[in-house]
Structures are given as structure tokens and as C-alpha cells.
Residue frames as qw, qx, qy, qz and C-alpha x, y, z in Angstrom:
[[0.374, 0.487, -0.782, -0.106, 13.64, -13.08, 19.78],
 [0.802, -0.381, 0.387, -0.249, 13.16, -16.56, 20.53],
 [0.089, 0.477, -0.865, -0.129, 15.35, -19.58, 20.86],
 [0.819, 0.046, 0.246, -0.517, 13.45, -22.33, 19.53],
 [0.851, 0.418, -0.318, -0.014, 16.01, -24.80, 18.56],
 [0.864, -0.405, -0.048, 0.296, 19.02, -26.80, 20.15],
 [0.708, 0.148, -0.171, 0.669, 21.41, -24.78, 18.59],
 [0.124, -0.768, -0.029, -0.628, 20.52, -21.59, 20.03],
 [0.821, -0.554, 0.054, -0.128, 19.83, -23.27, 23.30],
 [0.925, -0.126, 0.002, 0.359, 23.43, -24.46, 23.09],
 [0.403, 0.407, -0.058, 0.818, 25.02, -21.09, 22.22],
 [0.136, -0.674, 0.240, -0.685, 23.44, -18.90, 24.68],
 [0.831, -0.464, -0.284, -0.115, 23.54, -21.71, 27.49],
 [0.753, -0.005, -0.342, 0.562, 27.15, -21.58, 28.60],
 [0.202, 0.432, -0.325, 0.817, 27.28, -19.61, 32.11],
 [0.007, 0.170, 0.873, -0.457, 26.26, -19.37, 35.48],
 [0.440, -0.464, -0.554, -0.534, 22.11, -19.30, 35.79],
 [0.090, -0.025, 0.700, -0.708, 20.41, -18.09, 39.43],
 [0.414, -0.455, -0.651, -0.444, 16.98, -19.20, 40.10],
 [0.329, -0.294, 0.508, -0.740, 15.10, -18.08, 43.79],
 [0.899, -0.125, -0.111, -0.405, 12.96, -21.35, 43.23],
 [0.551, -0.429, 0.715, -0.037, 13.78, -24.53, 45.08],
 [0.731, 0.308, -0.562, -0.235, 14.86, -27.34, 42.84],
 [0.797, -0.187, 0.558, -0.139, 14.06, -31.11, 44.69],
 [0.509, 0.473, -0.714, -0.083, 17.16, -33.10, 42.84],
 [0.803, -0.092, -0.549, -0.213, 16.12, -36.30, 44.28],
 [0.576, -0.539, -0.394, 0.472, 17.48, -36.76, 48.02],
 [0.442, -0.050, -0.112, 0.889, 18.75, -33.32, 47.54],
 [0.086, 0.908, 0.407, -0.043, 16.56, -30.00, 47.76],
 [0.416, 0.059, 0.069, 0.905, 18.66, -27.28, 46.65],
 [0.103, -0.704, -0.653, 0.259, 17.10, -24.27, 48.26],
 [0.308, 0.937, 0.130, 0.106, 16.51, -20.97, 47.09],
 [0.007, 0.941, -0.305, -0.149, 19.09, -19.32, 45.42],
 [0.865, 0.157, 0.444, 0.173, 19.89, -22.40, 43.34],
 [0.150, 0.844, -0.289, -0.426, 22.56, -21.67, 40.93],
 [0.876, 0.054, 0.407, 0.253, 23.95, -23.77, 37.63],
 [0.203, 0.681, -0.501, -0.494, 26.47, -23.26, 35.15],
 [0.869, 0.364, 0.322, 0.091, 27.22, -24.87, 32.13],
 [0.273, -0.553, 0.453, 0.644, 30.28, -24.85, 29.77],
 [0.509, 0.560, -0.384, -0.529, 31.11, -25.32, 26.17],
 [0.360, 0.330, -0.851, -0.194, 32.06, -28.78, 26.74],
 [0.627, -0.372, -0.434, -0.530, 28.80, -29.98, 28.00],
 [0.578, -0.216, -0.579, 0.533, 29.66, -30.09, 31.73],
 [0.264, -0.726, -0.100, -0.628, 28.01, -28.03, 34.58],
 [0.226, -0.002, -0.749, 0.623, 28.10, -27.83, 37.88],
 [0.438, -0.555, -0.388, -0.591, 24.12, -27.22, 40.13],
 [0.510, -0.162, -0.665, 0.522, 24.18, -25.99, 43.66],
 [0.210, -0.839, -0.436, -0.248, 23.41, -23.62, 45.80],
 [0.207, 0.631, -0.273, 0.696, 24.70, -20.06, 47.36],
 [0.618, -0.647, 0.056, -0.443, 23.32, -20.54, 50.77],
 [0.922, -0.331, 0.197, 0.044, 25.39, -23.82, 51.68],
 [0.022, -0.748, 0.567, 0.344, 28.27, -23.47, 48.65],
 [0.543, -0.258, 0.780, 0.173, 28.05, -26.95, 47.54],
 [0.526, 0.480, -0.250, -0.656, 27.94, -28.00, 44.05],
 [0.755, -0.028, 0.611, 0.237, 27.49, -31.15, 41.99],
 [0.107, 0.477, -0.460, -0.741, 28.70, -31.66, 39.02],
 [0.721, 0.195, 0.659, -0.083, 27.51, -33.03, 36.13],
 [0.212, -0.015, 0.752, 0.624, 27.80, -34.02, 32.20],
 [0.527, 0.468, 0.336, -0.625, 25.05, -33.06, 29.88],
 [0.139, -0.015, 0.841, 0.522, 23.76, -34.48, 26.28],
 [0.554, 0.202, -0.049, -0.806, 20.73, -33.70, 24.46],
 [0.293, 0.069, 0.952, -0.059, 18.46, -37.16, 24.42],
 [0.219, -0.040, -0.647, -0.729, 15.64, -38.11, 21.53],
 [0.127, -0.367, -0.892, 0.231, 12.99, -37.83, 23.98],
 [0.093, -0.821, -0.506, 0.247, 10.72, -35.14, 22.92],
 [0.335, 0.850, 0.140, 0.382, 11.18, -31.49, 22.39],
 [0.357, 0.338, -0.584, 0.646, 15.44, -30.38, 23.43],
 [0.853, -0.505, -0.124, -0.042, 15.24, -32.73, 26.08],
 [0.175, 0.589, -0.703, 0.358, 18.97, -32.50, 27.82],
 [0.889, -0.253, -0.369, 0.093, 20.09, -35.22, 30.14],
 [0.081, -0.726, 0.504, -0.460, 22.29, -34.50, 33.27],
 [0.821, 0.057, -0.512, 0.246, 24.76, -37.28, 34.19],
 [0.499, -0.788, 0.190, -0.307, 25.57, -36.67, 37.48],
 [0.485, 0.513, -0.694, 0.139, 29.16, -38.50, 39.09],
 [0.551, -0.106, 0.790, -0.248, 27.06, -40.78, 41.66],
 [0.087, 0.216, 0.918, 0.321, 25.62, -42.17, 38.51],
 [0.233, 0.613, 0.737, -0.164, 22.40, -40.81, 39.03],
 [0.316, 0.091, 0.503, 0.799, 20.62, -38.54, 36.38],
 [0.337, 0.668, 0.316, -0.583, 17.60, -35.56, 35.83],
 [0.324, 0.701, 0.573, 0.273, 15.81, -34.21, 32.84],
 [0.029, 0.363, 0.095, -0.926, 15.50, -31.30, 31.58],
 [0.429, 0.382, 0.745, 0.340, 12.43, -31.26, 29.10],
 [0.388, 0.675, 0.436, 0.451, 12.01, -28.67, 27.05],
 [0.376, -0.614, 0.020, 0.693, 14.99, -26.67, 27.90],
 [0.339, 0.873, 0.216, 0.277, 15.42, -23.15, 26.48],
 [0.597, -0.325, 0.033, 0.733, 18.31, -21.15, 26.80],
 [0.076, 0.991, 0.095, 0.060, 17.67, -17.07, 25.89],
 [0.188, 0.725, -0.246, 0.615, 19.76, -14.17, 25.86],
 [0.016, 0.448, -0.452, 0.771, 18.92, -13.99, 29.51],
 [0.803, -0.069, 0.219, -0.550, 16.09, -16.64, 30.40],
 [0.223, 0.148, -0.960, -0.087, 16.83, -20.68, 31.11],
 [0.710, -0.099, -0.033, -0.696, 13.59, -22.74, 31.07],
 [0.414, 0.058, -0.902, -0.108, 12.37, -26.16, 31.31],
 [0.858, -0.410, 0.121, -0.285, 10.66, -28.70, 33.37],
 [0.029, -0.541, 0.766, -0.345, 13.04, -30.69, 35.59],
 [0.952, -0.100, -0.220, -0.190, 12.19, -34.65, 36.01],
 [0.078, -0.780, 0.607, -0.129, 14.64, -36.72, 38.79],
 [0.610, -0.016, 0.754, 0.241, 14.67, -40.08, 36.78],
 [0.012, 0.070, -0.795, -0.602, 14.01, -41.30, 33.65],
 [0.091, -0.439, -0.890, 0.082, 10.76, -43.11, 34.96],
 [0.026, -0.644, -0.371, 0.669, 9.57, -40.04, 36.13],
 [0.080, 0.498, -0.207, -0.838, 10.21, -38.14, 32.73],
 [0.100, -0.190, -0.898, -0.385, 8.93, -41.30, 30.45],
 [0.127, -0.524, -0.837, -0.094, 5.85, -40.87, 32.67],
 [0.124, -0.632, -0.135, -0.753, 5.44, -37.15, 32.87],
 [0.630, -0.599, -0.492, 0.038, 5.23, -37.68, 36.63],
 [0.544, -0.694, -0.148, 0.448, 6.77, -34.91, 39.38],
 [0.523, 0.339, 0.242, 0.744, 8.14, -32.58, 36.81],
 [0.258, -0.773, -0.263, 0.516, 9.02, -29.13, 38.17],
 [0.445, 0.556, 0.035, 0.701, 9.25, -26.31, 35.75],
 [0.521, -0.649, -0.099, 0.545, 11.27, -23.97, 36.57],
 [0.363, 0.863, 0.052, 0.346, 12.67, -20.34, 35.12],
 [0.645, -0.307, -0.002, 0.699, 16.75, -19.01, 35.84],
 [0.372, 0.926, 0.049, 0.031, 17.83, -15.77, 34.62],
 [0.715, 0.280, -0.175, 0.616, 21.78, -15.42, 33.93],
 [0.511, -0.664, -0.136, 0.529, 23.76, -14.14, 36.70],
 [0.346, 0.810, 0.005, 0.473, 24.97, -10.53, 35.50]]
């Protein structure tokens, strides 16, 4: 099966995701054993089990490419996701921590979660 569309990606996205890769979120490194959720009402929270701390943030699919997702973050500041996927049991993408950065394909970490069970 694949999910190769936003709505799919938007029905099986909502819960928590663990990844053992580090994700660099722009002063932050969030170090292995990075964990996000996501709800039904586009709002998530990305942090990490080792320290406990989480931000939150707002999400919105953006007309930049192939289901690109924005993540609003509540200092203002914001990441990519570009060409997020959202499986049964697999969350993809590459991960950009500006705009600038994602306009210009520049530092983009992909990265692979698998849904906490």
C-alpha cells in the first residue's frame, strides 16, 4: 500500500511518531529518540524522550512542491517538511529549518519515524 496523496498522509498522520535519528531544529538538536505527535486539528508537539521537553507547533500543508507541510512553531519560527508521507506505520520526509533553506534545497535532512506502538 502506498500513501501517495495528502489525504492519506492526513488520515494516518495523527499520533505519536519515534525516530532514533537526530533532528537539528535550528538552535535546537533534538537527540536521538526524537519523538512527534500530531492531532486531528493540525497541531503537534516535537521533542525528545531523553530530556522530556517538547515544542509545540501548528501545521498546514503549503503549495510548495510535492505535500509540503509547514510547522508554525510558538516563538514564531518555522521548518519544512517536504515530501511528507504518513503510512500505516512509516512517517517520511526531508526536514528544512527555514523557508530559505527549503526554497533553496539547502541543509535538508531526510528523515524516517515509525509510530510508537
Amino acid at each position: 500500500y502506498s500513501c501517495d496523496n495528502k489525504e492519506d498522509t492526513e488520515f494516518n498522520l495523527p499520533g505519536t511518531w519515534y525516530t532514533e535519528q537526530e533532528i537539528d531544529y535550528g538552535s535546537y538538536t533534538l537527540g536521538r529518540g526524537t519523538v512527534m505527535t500530531f492531532n486531528a486539528n493540525n497541531e503537534g508537539t516535537i521533542g525528545t524522550t531523553a530530556s522530556g521537553d517538547y515544542i509545540v507547533f501548528e501545521w498546514r500543508w503549503i503549495n510548495y512542491g510535492y505535500n509540503t507541510m509547514e510547522l508554525m512553531f510558538r516563538d514564531g519560527s518555522t521548518a519544512y517538511i517536504e515530501g511528507a508521507i504518513a503510512e500505516d506505520y512509516n512517517f517520511s520526509g526531508t526536514w528544512y529549518n527555514s523557508l530559505i533553506d527549503f526554497q533553496n534545497k539547502a541543509y535538508g535532512q531526510s528523515f524516517y519515524m515509525r509510530r510508537e506502538q
